[in-house]
ROMIPA-570081 format. One line per field, with one value per residue: residue number from 1; residue in three letters; x, y, z of N, C-alpha, C in turn. Coordinates in pm, whole numbers, m for minus. Example, Ala and Ser with C-alpha at 12.3 -4.5 7.8 and 13.67 -1.06 7.14 Angstrom:
<sites>
seq: c(1, 2)
type: c(ala, ser)
n_u: c(1319, 1285)
n_v: c(m569, m225)
n_w: c(780, 708)
ca_u: c(1230, 1367)
ca_v: c(m450, m106)
ca_w: c(780, 714)
c_u: c(1320, 1290)
c_v: c(m330, 3)
c_w: c(780, 787)
</sites>
This chain:
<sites>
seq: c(1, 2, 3, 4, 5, 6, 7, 8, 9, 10, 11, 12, 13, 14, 15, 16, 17, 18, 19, 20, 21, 22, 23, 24, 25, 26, 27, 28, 29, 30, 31, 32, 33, 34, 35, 36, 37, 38, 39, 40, 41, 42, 43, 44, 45, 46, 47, 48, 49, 50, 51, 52, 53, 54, 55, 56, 57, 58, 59, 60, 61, 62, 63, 64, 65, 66, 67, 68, 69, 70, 71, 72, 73, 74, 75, 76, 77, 78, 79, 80, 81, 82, 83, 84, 85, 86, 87, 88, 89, 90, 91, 92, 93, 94, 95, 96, 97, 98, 99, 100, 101, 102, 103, 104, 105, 106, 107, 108, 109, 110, 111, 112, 113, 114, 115, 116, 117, 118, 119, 120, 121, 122, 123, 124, 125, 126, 127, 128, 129, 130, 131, 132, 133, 134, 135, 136, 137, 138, 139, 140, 141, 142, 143, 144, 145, 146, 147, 148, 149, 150, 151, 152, 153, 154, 155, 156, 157, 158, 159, 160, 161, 162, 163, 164, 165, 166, 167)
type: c(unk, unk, unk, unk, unk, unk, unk, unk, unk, unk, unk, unk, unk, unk, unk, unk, unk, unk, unk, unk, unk, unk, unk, unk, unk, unk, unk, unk, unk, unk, unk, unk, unk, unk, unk, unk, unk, unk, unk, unk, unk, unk, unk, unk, unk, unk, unk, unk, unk, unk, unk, unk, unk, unk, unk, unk, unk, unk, unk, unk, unk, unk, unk, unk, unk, unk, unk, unk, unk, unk, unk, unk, unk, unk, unk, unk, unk, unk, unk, unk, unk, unk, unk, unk, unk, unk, unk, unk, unk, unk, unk, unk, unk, unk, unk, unk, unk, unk, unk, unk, unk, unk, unk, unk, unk, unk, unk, unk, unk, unk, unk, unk, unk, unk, unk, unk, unk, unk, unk, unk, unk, unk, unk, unk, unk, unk, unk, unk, unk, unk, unk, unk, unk, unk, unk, unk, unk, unk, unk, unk, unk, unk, unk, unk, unk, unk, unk, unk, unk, unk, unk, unk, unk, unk, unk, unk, unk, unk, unk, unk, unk, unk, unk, unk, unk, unk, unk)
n_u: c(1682, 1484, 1506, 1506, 1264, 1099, 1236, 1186, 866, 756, 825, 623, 701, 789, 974, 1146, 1004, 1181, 1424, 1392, 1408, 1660, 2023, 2345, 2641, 2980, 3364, 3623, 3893, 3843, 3653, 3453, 3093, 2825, 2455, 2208, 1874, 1574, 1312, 944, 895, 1141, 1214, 1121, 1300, 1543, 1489, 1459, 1714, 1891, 1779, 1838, 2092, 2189, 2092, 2254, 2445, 2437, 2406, 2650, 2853, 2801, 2797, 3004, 3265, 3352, 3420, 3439, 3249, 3118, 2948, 2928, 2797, 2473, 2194, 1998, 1695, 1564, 1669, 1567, 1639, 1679, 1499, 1572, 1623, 1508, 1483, 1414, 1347, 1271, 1033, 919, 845, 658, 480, 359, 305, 102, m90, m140, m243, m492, m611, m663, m855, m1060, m1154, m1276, m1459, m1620, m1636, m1834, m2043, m2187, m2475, m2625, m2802, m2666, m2708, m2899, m2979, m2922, m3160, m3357, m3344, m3321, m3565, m3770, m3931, m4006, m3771, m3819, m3752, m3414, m3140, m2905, m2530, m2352, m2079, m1859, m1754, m1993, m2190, m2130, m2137, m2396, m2463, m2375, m2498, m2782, m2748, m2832, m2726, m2631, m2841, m2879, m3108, m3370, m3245, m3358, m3474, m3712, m4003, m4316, m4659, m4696, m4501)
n_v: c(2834, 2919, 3055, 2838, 2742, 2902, 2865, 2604, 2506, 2311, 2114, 2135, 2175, 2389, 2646, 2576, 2338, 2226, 2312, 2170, 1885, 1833, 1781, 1894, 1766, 1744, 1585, 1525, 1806, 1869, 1988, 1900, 1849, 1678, 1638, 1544, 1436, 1342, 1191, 1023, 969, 846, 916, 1229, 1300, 1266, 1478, 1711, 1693, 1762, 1979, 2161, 2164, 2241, 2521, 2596, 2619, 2774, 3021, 3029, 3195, 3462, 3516, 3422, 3472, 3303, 3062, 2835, 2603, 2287, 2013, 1704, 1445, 1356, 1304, 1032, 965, 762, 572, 263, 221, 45, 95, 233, 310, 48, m155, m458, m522, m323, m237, m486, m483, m203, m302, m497, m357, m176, m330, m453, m237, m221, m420, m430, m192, m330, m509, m310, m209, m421, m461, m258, m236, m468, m520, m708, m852, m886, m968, m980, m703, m530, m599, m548, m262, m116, m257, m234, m407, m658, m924, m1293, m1538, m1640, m1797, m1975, m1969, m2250, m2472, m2627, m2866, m2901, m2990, m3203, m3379, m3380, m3508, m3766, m3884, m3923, m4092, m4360, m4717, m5024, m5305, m5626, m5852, m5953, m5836, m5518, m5276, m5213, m5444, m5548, m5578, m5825, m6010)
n_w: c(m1424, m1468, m1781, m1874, m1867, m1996, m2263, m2305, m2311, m2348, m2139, m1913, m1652, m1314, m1291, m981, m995, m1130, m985, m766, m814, m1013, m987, m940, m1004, m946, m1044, m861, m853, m1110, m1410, m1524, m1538, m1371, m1456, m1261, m1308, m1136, m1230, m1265, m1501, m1756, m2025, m1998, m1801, m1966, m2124, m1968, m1885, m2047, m2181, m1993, m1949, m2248, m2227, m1994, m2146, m2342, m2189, m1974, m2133, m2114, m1818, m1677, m1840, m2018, m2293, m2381, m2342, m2373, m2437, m2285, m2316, m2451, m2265, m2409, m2480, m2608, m2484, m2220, m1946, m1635, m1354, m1083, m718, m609, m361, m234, 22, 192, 71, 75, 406, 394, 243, 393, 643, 534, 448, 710, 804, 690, 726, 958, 941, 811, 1008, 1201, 1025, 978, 1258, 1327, 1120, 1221, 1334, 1487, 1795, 2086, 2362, 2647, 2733, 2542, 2385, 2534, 2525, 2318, 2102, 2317, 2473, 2702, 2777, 2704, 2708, 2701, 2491, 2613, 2539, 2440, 2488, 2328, 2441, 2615, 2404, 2273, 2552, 2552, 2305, 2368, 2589, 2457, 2270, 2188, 2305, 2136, 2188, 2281, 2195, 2463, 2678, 2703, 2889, 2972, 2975, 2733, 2676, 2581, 2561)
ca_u: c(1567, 1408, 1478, 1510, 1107, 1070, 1260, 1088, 746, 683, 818, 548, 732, 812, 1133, 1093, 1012, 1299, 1537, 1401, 1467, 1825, 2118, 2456, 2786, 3166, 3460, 3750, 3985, 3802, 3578, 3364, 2978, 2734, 2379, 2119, 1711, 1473, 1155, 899, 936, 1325, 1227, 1121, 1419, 1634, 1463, 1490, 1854, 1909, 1738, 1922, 2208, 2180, 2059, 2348, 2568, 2446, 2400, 2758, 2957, 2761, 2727, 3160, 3310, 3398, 3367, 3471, 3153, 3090, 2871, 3021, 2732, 2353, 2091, 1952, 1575, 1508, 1640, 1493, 1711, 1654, 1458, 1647, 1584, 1504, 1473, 1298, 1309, 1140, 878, 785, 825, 615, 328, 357, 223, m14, m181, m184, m327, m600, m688, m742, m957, m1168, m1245, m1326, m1544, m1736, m1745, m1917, m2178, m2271, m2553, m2677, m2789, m2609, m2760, m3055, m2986, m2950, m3312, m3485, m3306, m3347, m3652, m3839, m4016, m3954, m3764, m3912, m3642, m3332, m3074, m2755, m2423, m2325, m2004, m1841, m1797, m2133, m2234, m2047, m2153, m2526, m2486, m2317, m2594, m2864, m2737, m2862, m2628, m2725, m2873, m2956, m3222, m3430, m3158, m3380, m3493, m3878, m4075, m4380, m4726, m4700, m4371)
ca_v: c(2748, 3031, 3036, 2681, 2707, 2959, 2814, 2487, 2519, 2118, 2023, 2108, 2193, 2522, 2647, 2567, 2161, 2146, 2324, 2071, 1758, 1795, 1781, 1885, 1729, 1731, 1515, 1596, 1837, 1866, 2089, 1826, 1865, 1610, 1639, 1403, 1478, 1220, 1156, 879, 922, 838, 1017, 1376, 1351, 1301, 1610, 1810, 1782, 1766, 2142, 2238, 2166, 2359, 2650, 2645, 2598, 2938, 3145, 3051, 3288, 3623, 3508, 3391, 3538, 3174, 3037, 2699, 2499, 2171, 1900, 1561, 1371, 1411, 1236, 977, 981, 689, 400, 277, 203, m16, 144, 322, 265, m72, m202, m523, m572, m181, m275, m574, m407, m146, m357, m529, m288, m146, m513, m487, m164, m228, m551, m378, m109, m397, m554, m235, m197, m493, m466, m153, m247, m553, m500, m851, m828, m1033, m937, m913, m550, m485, m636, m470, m100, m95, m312, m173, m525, m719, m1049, m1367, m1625, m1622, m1928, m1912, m2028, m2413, m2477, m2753, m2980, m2946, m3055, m3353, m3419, m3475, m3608, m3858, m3932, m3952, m4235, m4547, m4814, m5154, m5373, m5778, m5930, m5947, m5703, m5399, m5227, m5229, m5506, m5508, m5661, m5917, m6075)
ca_w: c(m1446, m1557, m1913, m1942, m1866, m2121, m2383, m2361, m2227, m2338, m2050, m1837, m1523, m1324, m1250, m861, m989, m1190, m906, m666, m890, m1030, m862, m1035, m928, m1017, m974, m786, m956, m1306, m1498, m1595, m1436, m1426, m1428, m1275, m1262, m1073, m1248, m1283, m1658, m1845, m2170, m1929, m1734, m2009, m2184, m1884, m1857, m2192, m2141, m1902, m2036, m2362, m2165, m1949, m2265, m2386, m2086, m1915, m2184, m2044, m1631, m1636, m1984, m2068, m2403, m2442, m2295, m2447, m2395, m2338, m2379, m2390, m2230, m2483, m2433, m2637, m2359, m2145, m1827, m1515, m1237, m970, m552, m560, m242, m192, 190, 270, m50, 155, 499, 353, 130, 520, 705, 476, 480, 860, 867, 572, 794, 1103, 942, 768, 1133, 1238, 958, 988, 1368, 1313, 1060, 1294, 1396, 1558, 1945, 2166, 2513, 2666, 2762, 2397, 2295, 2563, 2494, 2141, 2111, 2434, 2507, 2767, 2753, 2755, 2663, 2629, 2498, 2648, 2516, 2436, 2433, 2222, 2492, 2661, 2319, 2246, 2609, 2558, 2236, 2431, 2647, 2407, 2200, 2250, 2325, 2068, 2252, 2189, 2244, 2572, 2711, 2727, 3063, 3014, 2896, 2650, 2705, 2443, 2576)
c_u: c(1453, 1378, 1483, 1329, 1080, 1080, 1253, 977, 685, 733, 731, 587, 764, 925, 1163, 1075, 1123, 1427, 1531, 1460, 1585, 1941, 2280, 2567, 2866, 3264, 3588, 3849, 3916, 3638, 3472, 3247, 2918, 2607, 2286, 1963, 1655, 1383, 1082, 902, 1110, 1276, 1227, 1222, 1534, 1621, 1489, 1650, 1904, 1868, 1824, 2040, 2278, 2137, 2208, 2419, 2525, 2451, 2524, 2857, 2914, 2768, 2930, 3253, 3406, 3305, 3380, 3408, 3118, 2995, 2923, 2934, 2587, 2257, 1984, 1779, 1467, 1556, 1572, 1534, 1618, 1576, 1531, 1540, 1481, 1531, 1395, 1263, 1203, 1017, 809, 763, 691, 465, 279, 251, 117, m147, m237, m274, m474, m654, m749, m845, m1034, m1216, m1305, m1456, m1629, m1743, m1840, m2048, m2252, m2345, m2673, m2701, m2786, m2672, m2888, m3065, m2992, m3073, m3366, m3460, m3317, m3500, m3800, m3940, m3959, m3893, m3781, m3820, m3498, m3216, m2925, m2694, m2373, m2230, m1958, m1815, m1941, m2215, m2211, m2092, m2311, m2559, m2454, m2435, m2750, m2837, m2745, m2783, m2730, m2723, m2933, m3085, m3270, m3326, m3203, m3437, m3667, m3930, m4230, m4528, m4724, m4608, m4409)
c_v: c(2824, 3028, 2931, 2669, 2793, 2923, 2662, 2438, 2343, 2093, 2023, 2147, 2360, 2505, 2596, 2410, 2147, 2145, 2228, 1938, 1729, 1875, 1826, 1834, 1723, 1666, 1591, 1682, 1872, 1968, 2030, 1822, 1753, 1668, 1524, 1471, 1388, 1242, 1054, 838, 915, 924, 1144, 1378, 1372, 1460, 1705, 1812, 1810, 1960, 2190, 2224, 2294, 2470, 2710, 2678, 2742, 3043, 3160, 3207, 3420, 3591, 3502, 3432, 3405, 3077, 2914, 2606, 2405, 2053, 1804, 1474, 1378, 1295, 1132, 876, 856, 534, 370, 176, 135, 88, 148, 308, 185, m73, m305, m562, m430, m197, m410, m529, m311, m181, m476, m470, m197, m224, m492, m349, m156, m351, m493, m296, m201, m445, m466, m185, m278, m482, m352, m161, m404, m506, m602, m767, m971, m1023, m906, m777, m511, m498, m543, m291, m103, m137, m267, m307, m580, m864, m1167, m1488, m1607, m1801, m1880, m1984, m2154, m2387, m2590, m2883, m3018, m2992, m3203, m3421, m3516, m3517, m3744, m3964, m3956, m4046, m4316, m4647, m4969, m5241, m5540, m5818, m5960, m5840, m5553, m5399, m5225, m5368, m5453, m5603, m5820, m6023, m6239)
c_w: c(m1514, m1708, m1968, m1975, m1989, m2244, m2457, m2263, m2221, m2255, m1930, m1680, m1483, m1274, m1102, m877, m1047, m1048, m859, m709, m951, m937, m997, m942, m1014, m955, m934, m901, m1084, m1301, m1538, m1452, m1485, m1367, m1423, m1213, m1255, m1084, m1238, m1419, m1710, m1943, m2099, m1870, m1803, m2101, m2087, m1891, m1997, m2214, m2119, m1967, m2140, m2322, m2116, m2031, m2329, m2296, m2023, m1939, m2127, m1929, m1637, m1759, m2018, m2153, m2473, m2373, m2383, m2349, m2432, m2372, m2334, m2303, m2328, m2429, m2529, m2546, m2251, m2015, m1685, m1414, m1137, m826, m572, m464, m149, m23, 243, 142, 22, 279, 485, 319, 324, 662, 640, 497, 610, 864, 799, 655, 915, 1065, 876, 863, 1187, 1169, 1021, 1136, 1352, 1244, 1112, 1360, 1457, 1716, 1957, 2305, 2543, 2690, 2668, 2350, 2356, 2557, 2354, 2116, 2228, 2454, 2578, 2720, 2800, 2776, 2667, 2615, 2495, 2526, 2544, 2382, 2340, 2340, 2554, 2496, 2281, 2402, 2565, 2436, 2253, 2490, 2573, 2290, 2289, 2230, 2238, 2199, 2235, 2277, 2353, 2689, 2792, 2873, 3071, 2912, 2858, 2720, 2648, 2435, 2632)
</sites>
């Protein structure tokens, strides 16, 4: 990986990123190697092995005194191939719990920058004044109750409960 970095510095990587990123394998029985390097770019990965490659292809004959290395086929760095580990159930799993945890830290947010008082212990510790008032809590039926009771029922004519002078 060494002189692959040397002898093409455009790719930007050190010997140590390339080791980590390709993988070589061979099929049963046979002479034939493949190489595969996992980038986020297709054109750099096919240049990297495409590198490597031609590196190996000169350095083999001095490391094994074997002289009949060939390349079966290179890496063609102008397609532009499907995206690799797909996986739509752990991408929503995933975009899933992100959501949940980006929701919880926004309630936490805003409880935090609430700064309303709800208690009288709160007015008079912050505030240092005593309190004079306070209006509790109406729920929704005690509402609907005494709107209940403060409508006036129609009434006809001589009907009502007080009379007038004038009657």
């Amino acid at each position: 990986m060494n002189k692959v970095v040397e002898q093409y510095p455009e790719l930007g990587e050190s010997p140590s990123q390339i080791a980590a990123k390709i993988s070589v394998t061979s099929a049963n029985n046979s002479q034939v190697m493949n190489l595969v390097y996992e980038d986020i770019s297709y054109t750099k990965a096919a240049s990297v092995v495409n590198a490597v490659s031609t590196v190996f292809k000169e350095q083999i004959p001095n490391i094994m005194n074997v002289d009949n290395i060939t390349i079966l086929s290179e890496a063609d760095p102008t397609l532009s191939p499907a995206p690799i580990n797909i996986n739509p159930v752990m991408n929503m799993l995933i975009s899933f719990v992100i959501s949940l945890l980006l929701a919880i830290g926004f309630i936490f947010l805003l409880d935090y920058l609430d700064d309303t008082l709800k208690t009288e212990v709160e007015i008079a510790e912050i505030m240092e004044v005593p309190v004079l008032a306070v209006v509790g809590r109406i729920s929704r039926k005690e509402l609907k109750r005494s709107t209940r009771s403060k409508a006036i029922p129609k009434q006809k004519a001589g009907e009502s409960q007080y009379a007038s002078l004038h009657q």
